[in-house]
N, CA, C and O atoms as a CHARMM CRD file, in Angstrom:
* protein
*
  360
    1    1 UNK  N      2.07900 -30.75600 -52.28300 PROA 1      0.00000
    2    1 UNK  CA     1.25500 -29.56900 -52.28900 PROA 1      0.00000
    3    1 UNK  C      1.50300 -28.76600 -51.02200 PROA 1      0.00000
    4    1 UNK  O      1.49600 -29.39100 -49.96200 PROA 1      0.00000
    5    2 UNK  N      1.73100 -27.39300 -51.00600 PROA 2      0.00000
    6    2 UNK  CA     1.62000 -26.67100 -49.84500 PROA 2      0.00000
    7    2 UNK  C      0.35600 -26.10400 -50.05200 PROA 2      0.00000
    8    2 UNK  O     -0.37700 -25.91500 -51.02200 PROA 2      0.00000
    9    3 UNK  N      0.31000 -25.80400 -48.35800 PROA 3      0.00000
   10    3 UNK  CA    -1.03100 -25.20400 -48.24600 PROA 3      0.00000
   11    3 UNK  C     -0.46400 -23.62000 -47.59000 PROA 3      0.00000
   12    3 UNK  O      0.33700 -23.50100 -46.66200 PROA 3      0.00000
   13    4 UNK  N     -0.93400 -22.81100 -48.13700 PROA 4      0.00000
   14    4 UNK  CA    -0.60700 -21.30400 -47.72400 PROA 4      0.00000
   15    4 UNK  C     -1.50600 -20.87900 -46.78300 PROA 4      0.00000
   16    4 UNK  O     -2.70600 -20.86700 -47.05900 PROA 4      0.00000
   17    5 UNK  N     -1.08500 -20.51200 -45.66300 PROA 5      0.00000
   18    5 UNK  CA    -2.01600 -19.88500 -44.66300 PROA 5      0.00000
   19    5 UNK  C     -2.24200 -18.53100 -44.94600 PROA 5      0.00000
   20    5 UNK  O     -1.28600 -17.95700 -45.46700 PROA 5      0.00000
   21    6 UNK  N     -3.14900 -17.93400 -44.76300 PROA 6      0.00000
   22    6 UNK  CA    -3.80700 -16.81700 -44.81500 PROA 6      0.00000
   23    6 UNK  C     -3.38500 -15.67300 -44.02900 PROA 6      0.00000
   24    6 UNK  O     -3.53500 -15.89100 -42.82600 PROA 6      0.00000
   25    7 UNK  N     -2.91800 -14.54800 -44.29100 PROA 7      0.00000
   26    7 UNK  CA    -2.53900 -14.31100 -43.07200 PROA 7      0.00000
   27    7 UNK  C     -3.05700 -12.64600 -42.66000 PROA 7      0.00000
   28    7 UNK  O     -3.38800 -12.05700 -43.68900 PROA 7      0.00000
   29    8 UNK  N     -3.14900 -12.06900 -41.82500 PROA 8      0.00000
   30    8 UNK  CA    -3.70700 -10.89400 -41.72000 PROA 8      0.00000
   31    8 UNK  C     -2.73300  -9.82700 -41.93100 PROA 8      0.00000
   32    8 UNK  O     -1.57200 -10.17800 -41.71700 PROA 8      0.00000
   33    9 UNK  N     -2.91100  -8.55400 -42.31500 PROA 9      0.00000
   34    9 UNK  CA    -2.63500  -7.73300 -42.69300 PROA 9      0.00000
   35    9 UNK  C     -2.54300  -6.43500 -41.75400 PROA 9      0.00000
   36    9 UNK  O     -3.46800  -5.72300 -41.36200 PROA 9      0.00000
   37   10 UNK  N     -0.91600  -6.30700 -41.45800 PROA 10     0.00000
   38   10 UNK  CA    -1.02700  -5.23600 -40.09400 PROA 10     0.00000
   39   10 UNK  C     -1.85200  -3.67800 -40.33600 PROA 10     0.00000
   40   10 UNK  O     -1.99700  -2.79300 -39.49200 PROA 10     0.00000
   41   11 UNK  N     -1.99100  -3.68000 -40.75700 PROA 11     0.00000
   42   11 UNK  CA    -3.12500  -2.52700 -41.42000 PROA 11     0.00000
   43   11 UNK  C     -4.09800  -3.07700 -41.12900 PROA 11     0.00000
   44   11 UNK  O     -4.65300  -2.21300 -40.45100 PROA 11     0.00000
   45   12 UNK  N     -4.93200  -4.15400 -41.14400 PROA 12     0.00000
   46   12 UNK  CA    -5.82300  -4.28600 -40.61000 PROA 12     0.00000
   47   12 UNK  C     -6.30200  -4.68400 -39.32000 PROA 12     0.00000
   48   12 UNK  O     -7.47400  -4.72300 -38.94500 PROA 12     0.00000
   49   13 UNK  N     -4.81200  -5.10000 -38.40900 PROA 13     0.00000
   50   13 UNK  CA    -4.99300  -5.15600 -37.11900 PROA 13     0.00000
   51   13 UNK  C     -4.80300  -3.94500 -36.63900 PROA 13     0.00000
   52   13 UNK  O     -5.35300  -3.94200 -35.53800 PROA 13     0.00000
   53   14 UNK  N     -4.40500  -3.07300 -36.81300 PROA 14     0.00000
   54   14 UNK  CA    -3.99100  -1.34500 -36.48500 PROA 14     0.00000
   55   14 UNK  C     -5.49700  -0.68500 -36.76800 PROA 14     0.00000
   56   14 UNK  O     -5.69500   0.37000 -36.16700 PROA 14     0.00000
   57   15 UNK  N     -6.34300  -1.06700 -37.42300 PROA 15     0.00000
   58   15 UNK  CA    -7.59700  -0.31300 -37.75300 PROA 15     0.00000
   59   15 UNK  C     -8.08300  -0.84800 -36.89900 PROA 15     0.00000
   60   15 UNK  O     -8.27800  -0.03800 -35.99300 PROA 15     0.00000
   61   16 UNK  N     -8.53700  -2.17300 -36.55600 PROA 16     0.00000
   62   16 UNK  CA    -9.53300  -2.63700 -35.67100 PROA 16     0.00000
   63   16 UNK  C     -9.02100  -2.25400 -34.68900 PROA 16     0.00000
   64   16 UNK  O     -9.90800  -1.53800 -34.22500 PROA 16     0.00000
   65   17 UNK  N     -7.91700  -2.19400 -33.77400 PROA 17     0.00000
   66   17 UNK  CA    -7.14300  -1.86100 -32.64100 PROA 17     0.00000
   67   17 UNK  C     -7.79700  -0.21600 -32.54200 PROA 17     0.00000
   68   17 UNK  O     -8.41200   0.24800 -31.58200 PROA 17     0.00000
   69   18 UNK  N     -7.46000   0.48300 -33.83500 PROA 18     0.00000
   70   18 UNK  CA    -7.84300   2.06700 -33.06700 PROA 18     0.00000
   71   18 UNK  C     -9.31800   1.55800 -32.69700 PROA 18     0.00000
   72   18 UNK  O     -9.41600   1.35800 -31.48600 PROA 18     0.00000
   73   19 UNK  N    -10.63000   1.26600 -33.50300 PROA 19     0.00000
   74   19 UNK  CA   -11.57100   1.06800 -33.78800 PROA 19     0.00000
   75   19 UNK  C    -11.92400   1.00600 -31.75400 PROA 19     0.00000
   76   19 UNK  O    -12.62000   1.72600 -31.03800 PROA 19     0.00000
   77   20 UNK  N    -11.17100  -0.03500 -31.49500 PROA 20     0.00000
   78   20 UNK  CA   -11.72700  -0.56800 -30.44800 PROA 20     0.00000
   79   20 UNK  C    -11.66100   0.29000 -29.25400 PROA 20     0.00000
   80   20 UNK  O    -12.30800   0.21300 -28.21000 PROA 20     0.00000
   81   21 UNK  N    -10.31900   1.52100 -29.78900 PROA 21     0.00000
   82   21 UNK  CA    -9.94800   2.38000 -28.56900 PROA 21     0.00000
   83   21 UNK  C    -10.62100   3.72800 -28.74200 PROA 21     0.00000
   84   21 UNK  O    -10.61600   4.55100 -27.82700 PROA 21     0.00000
   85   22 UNK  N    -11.20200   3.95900 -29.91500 PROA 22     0.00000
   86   22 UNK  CA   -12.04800   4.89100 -29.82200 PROA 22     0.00000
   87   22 UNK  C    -13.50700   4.32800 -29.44100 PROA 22     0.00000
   88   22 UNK  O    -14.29800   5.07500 -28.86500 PROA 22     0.00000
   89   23 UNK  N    -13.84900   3.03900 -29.75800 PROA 23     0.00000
   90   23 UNK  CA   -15.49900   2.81200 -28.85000 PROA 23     0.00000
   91   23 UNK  C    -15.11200   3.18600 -27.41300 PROA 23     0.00000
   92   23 UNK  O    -15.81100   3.71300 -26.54700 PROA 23     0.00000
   93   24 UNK  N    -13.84400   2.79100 -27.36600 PROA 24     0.00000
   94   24 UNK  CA   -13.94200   2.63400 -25.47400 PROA 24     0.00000
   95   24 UNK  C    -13.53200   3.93600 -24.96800 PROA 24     0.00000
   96   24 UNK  O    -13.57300   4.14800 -23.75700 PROA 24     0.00000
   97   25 UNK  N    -13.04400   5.04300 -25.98600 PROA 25     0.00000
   98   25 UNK  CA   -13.03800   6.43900 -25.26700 PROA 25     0.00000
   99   25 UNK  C    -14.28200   6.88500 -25.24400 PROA 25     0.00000
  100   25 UNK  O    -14.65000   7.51100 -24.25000 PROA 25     0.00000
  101   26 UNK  N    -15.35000   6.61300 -26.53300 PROA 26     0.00000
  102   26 UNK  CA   -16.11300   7.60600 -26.57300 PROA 26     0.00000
  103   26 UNK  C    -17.03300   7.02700 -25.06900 PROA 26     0.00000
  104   26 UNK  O    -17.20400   7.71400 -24.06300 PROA 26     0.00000
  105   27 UNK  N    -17.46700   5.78400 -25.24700 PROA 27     0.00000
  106   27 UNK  CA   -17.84700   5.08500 -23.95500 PROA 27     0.00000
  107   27 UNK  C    -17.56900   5.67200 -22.40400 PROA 27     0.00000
  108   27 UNK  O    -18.33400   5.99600 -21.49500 PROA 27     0.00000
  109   28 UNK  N    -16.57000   5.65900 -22.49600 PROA 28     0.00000
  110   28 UNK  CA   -16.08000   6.21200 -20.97500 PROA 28     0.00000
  111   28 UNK  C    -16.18800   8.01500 -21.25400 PROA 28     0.00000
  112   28 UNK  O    -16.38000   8.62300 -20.20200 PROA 28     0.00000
  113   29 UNK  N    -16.10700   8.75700 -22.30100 PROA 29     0.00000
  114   29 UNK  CA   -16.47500  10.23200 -22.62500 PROA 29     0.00000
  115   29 UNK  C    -17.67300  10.20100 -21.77100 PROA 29     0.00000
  116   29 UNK  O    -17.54200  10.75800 -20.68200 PROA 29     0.00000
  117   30 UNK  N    -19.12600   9.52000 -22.10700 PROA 30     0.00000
  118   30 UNK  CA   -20.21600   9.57200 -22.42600 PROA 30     0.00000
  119   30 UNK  C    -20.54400   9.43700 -20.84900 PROA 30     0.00000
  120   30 UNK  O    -21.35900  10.09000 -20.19600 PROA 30     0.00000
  121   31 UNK  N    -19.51600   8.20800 -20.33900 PROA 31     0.00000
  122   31 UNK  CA   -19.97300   8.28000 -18.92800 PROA 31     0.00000
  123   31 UNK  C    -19.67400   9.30400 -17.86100 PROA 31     0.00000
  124   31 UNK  O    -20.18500   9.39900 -16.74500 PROA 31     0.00000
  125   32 UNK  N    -18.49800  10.25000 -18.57600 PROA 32     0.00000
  126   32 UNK  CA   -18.08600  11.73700 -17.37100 PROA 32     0.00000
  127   32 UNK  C    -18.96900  12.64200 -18.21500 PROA 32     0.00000
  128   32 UNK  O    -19.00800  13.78200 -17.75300 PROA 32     0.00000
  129   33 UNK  N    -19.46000  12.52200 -18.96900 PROA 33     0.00000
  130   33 UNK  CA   -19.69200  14.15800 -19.71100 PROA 33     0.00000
  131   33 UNK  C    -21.23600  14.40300 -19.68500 PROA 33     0.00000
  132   33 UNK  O    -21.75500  15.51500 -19.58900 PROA 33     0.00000
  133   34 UNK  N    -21.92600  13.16200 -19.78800 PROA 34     0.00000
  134   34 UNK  CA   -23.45800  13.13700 -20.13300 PROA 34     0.00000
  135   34 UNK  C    -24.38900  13.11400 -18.68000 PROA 34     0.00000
  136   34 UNK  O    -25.38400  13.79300 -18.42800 PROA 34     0.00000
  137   35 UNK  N    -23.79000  12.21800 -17.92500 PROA 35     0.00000
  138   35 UNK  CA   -24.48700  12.43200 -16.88200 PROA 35     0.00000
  139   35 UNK  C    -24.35100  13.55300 -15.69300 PROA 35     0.00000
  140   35 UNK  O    -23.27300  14.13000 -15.54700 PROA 35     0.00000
  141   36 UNK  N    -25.51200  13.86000 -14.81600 PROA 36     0.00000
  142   36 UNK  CA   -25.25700  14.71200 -13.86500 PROA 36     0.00000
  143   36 UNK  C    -24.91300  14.63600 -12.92700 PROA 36     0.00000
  144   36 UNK  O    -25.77800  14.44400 -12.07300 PROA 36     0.00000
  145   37 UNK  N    -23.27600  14.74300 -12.40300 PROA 37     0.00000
  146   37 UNK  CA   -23.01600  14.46300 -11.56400 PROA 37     0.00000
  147   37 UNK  C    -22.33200  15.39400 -10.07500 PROA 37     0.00000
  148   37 UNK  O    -21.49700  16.29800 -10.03600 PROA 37     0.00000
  149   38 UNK  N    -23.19800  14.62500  -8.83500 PROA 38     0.00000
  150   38 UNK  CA   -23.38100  15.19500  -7.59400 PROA 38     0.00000
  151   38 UNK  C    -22.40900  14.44200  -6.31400 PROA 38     0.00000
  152   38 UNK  O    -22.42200  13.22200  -6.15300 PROA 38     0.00000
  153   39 UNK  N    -21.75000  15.18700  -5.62900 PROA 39     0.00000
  154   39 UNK  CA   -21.11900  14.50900  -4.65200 PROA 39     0.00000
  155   39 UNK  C    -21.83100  14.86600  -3.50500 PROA 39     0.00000
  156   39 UNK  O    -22.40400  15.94900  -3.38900 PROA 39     0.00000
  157   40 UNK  N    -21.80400  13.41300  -2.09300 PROA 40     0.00000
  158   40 UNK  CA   -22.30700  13.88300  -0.94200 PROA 40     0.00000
  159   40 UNK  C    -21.50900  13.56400  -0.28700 PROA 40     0.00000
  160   40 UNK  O    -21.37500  12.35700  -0.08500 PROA 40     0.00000
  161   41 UNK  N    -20.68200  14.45000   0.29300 PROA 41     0.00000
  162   41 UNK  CA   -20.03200  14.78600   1.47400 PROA 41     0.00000
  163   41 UNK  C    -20.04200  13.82000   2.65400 PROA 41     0.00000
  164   41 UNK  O    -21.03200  13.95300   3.37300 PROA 41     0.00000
  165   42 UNK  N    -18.99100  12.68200   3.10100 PROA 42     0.00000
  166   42 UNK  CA   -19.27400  12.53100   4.68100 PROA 42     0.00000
  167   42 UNK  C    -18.63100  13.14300   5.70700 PROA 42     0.00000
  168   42 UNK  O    -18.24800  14.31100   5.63100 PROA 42     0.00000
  169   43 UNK  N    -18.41600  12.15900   7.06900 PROA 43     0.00000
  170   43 UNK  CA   -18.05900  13.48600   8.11500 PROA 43     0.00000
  171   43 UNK  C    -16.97900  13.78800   7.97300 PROA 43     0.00000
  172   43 UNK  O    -16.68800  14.84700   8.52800 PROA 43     0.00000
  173   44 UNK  N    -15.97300  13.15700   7.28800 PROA 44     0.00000
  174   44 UNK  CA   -14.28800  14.27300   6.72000 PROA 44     0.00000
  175   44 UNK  C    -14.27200  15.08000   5.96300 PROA 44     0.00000
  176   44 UNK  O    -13.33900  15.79300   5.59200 PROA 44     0.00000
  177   45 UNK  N    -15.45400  15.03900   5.61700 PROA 45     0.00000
  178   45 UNK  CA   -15.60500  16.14800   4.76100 PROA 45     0.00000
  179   45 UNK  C    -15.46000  15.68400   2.88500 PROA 45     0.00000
  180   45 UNK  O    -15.81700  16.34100   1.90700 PROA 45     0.00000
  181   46 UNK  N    -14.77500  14.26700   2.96300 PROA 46     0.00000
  182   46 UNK  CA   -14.56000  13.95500   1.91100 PROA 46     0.00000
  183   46 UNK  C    -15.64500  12.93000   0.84500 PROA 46     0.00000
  184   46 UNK  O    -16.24800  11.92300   1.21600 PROA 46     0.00000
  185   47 UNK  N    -15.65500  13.34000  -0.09200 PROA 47     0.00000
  186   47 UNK  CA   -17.19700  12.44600  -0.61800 PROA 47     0.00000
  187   47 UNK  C    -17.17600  10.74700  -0.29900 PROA 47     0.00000
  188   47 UNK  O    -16.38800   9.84000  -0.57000 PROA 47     0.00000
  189   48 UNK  N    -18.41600  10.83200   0.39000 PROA 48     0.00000
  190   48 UNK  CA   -18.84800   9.39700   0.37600 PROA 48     0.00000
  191   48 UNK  C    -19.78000   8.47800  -0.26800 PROA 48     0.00000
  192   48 UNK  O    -19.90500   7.27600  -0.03100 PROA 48     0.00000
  193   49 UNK  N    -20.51300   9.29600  -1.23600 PROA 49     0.00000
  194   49 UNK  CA   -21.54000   9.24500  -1.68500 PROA 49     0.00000
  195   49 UNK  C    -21.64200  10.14200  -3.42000 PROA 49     0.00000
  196   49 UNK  O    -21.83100  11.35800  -3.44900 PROA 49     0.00000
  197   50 UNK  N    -21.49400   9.35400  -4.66900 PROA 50     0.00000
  198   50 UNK  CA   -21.21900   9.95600  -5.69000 PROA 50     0.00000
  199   50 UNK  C    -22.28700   9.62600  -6.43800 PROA 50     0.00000
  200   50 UNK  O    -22.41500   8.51800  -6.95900 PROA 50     0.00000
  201   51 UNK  N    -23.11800  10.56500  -6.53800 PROA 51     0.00000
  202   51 UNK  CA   -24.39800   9.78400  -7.54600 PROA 51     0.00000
  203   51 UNK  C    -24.19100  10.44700  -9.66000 PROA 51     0.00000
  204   51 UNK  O    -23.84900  11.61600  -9.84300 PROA 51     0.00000
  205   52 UNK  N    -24.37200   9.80500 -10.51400 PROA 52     0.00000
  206   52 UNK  CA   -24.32100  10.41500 -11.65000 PROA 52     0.00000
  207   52 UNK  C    -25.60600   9.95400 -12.24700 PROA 52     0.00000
  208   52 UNK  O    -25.69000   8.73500 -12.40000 PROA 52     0.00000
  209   53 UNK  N    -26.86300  10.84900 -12.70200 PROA 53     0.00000
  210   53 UNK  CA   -27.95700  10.62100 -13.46100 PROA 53     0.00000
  211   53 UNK  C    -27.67000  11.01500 -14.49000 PROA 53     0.00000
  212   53 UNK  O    -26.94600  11.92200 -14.90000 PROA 53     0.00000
  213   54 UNK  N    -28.61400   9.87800 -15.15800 PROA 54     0.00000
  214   54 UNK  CA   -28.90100   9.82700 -16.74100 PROA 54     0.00000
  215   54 UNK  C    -30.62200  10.46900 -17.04300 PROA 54     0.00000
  216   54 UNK  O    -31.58400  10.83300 -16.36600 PROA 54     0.00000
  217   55 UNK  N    -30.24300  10.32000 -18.54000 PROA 55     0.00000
  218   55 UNK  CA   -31.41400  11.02800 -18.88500 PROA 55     0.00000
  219   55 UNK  C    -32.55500   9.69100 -19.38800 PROA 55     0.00000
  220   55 UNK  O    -33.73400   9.97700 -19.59400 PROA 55     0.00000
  221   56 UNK  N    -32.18300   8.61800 -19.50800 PROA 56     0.00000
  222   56 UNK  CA   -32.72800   7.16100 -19.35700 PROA 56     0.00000
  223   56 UNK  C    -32.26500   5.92400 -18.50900 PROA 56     0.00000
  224   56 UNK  O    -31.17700   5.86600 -17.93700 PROA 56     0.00000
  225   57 UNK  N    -33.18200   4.98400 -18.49900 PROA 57     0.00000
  226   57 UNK  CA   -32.95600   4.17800 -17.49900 PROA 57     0.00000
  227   57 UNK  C    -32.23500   3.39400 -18.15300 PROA 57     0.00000
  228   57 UNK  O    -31.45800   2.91400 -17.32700 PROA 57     0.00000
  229   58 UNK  N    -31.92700   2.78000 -19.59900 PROA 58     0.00000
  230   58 UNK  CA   -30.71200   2.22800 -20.68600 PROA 58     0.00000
  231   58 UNK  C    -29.68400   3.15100 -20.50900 PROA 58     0.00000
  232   58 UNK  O    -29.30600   3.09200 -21.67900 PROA 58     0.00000
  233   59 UNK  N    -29.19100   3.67300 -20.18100 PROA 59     0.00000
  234   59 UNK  CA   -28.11600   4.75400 -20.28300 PROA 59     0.00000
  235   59 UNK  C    -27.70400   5.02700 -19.21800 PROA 59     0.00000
  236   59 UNK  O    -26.53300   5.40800 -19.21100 PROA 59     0.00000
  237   60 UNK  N    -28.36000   4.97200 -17.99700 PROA 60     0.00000
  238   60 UNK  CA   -27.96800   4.60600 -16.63900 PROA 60     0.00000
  239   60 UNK  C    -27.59600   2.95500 -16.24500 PROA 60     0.00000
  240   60 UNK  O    -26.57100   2.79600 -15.58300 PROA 60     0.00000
  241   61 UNK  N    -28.27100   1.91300 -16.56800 PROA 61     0.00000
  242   61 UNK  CA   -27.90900   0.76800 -17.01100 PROA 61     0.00000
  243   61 UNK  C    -26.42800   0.33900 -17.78500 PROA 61     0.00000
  244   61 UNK  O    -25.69300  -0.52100 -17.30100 PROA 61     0.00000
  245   62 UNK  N    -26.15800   0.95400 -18.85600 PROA 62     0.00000
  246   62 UNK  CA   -25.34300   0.83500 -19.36200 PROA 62     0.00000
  247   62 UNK  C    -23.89200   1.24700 -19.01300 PROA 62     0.00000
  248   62 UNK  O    -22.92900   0.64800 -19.49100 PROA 62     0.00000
  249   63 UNK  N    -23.76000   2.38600 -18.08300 PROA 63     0.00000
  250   63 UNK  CA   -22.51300   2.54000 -17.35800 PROA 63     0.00000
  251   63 UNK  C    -22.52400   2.13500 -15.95100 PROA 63     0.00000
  252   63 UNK  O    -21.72200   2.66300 -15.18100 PROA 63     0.00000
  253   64 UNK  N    -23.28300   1.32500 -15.57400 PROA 64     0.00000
  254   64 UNK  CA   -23.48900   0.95900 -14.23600 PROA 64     0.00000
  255   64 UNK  C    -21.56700  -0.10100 -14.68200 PROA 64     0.00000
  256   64 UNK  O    -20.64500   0.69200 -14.48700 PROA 64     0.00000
  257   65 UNK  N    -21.31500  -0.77100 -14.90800 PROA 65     0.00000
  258   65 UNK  CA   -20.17600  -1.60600 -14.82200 PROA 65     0.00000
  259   65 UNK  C    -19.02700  -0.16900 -14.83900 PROA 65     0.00000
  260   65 UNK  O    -18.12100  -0.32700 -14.02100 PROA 65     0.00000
  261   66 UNK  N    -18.96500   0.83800 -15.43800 PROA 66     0.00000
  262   66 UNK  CA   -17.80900   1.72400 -15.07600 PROA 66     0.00000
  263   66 UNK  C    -17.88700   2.18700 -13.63200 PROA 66     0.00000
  264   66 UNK  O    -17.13900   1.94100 -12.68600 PROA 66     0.00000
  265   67 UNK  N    -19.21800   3.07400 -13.72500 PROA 67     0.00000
  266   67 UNK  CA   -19.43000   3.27900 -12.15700 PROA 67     0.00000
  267   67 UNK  C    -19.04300   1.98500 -10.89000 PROA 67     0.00000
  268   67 UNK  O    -18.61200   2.28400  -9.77600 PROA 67     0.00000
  269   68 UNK  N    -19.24500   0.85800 -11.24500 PROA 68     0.00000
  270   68 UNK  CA   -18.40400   0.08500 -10.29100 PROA 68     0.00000
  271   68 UNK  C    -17.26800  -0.01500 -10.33600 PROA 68     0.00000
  272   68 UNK  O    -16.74000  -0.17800  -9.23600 PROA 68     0.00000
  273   69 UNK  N    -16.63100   0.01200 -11.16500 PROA 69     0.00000
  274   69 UNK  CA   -14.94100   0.51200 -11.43300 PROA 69     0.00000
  275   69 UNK  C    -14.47400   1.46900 -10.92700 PROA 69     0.00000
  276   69 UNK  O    -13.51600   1.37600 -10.16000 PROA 69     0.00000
  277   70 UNK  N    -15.09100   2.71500 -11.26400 PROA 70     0.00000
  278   70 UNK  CA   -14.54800   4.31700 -10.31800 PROA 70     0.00000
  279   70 UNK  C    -15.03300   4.18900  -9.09100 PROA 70     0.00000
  280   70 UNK  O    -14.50600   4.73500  -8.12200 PROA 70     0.00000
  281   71 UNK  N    -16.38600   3.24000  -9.00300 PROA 71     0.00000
  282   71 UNK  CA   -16.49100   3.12000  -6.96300 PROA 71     0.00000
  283   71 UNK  C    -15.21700   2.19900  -6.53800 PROA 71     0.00000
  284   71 UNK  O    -14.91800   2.46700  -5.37400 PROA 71     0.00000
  285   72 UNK  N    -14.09800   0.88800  -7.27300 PROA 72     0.00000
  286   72 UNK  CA   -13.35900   0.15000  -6.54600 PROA 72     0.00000
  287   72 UNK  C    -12.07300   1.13600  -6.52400 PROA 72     0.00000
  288   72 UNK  O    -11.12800   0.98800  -5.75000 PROA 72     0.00000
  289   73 UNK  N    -12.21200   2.47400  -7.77900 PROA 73     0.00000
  290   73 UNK  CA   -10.78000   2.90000  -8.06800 PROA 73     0.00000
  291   73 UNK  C    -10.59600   4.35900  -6.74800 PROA 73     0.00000
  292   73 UNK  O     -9.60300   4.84000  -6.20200 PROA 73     0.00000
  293   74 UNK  N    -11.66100   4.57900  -6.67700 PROA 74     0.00000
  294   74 UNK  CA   -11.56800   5.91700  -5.64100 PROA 74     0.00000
  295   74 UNK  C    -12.01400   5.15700  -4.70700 PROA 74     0.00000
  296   74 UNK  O    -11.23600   5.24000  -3.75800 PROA 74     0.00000
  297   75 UNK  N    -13.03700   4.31900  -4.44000 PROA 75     0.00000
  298   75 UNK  CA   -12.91000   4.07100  -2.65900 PROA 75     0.00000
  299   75 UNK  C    -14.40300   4.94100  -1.86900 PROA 75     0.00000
  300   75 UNK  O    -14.81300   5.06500  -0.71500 PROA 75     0.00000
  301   76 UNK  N    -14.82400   5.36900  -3.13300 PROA 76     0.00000
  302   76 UNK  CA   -16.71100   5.82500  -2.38200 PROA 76     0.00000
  303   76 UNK  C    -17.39300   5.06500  -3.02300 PROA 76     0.00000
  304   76 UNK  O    -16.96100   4.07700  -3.61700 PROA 76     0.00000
  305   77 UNK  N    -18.58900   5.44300  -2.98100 PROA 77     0.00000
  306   77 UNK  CA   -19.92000   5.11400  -3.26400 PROA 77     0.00000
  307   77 UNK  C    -20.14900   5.43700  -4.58600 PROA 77     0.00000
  308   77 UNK  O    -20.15700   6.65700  -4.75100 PROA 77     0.00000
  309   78 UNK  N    -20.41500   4.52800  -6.00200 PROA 78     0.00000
  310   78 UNK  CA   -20.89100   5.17000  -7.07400 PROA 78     0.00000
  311   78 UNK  C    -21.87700   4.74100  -7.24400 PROA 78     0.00000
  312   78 UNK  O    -21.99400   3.52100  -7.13600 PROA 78     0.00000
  313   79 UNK  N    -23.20600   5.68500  -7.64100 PROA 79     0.00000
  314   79 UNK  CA   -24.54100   5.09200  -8.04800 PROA 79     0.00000
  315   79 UNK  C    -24.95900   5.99800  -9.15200 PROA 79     0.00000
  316   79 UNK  O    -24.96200   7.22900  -9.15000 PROA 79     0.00000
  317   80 UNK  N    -25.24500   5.33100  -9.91500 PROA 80     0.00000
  318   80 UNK  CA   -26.11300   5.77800 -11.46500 PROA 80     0.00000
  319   80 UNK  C    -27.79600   5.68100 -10.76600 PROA 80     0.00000
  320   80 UNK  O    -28.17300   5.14400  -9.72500 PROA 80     0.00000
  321   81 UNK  N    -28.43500   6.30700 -11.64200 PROA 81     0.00000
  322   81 UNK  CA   -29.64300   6.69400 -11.37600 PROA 81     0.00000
  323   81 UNK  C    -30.02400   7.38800 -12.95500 PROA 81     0.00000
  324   81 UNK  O    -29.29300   7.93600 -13.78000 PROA 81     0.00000
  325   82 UNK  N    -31.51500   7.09200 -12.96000 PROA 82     0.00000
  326   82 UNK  CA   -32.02900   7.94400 -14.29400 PROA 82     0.00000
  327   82 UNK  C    -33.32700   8.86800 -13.54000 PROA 82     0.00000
  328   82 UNK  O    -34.06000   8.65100 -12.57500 PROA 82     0.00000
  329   83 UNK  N    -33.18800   9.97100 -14.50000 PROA 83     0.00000
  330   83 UNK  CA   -34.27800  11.13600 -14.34000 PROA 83     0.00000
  331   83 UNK  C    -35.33100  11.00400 -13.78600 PROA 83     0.00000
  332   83 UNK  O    -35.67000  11.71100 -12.83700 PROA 83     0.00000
  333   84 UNK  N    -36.34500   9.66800 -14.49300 PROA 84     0.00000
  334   84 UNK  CA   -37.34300   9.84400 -14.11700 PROA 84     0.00000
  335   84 UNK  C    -37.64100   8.39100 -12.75600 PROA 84     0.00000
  336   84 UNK  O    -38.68500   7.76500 -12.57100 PROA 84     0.00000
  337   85 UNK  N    -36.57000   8.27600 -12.16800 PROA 85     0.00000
  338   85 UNK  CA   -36.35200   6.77700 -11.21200 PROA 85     0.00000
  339   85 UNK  C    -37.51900   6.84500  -9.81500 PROA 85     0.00000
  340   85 UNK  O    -37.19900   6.95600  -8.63200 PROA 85     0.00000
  341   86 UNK  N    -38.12600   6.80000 -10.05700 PROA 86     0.00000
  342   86 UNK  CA   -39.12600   6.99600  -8.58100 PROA 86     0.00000
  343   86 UNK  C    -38.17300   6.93900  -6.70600 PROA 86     0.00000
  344   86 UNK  O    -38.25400   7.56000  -5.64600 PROA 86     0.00000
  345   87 UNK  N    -37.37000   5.80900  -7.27000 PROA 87     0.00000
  346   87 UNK  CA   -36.58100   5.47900  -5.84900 PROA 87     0.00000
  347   87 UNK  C    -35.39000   4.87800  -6.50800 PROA 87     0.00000
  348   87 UNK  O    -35.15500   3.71900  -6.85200 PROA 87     0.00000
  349   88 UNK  N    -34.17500   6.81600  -6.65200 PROA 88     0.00000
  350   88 UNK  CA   -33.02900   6.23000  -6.78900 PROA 88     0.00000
  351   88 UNK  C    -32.01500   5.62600  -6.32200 PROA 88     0.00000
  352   88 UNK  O    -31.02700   5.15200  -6.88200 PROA 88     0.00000
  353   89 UNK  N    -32.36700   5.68300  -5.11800 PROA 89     0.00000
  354   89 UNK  CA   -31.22900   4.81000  -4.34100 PROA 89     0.00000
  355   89 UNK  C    -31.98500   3.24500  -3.85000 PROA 89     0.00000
  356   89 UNK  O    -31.77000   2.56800  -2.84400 PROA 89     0.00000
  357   90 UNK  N    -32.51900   3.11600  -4.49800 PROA 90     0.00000
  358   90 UNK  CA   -33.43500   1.12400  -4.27300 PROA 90     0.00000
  359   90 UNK  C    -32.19400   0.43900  -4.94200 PROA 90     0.00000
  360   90 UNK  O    -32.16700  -0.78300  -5.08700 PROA 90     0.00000
């Protein structure tokens, strides 16, 4: 008796593949486009200090792991913050 393995269908690894690269554009879209974002200047004049608010505290939460990525990839300060945060820089 053989046993036939099952096997996947490159059409269906090509769908899940886009699938996965459009969550992760719109994802990273959502994190330049939605929030408000402010640079603060240090003494070179060059930003040291990059804050981007959200319009919730889940949604500021939720790109906090990119924002640590663009703070290791540029070399400032990234901080998320939401609208209504009493003390955004805690």
């Amino acid at each position: 008796m053989s046993v036939m393995k099952e096997r996947r269908s490159p059409a269906l690894i090509a769908a899940g593949s886009l699938l996965l690269a459009a969550l992760l554009a719109a994802y990273l879209g959502g994190y330049f486009w939605l929030g408000e974002y402010e640079e603060t200047p240090g003494l070179s004049g060059q930003a040291e200090l990059i804050t981007r608010g959200y319009q919730s505290k889940l949604v500021s939460d939720v790109y906090k792991p990119v924002a640590w990525i663009e703070e290791k990839l540029r070399g400032f300060t990234v901080h998320t913050w939401w609208m209504n945060d009493p003390d955004p820089f805690d």
